[in-house]
C-alpha positions, 0 to 999 in steps of 0.5 A, a space after each residue: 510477487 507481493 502477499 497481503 500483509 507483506 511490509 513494503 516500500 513505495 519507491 517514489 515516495 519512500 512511504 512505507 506501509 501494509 498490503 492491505 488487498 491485491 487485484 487483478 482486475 483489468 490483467 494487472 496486478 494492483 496492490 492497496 498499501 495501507 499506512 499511518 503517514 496520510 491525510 485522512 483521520 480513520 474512525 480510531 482517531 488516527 491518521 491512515 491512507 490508502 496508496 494503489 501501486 504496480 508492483 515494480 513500484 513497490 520494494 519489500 521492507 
């Protein structure tokens, strides 16, 4: 089990990021992983993305 502002690792893709909320809605736990990797420009200038992840998709860095 994750906790919010754990490092973690997305396995598949290898992006590394911050939990940034957990959910268990739907009787499945999903986690926000925030990174500085992504595509889209956050209100600072800077590059940020949002990844939603099971989590046996993600390794504690």
């Amino acid at each position: 089990m994750f906790r919010l502002d754990d490092t973690v690792r997305i396995k598949k893709t290898g992006v590394i990021g911050t939990i940034s909320d957990i959910s268990g809605a739907g009787g499945e736990t999903t986690y926000v992983i925030d990174t500085d990797t992504g595509d889209d420009e956050d209100d600072f200038g800077g590059m940020a993305a949002l990844y939603y992840c099971r989590e046996d998709e993600l390794e504690k860095v």
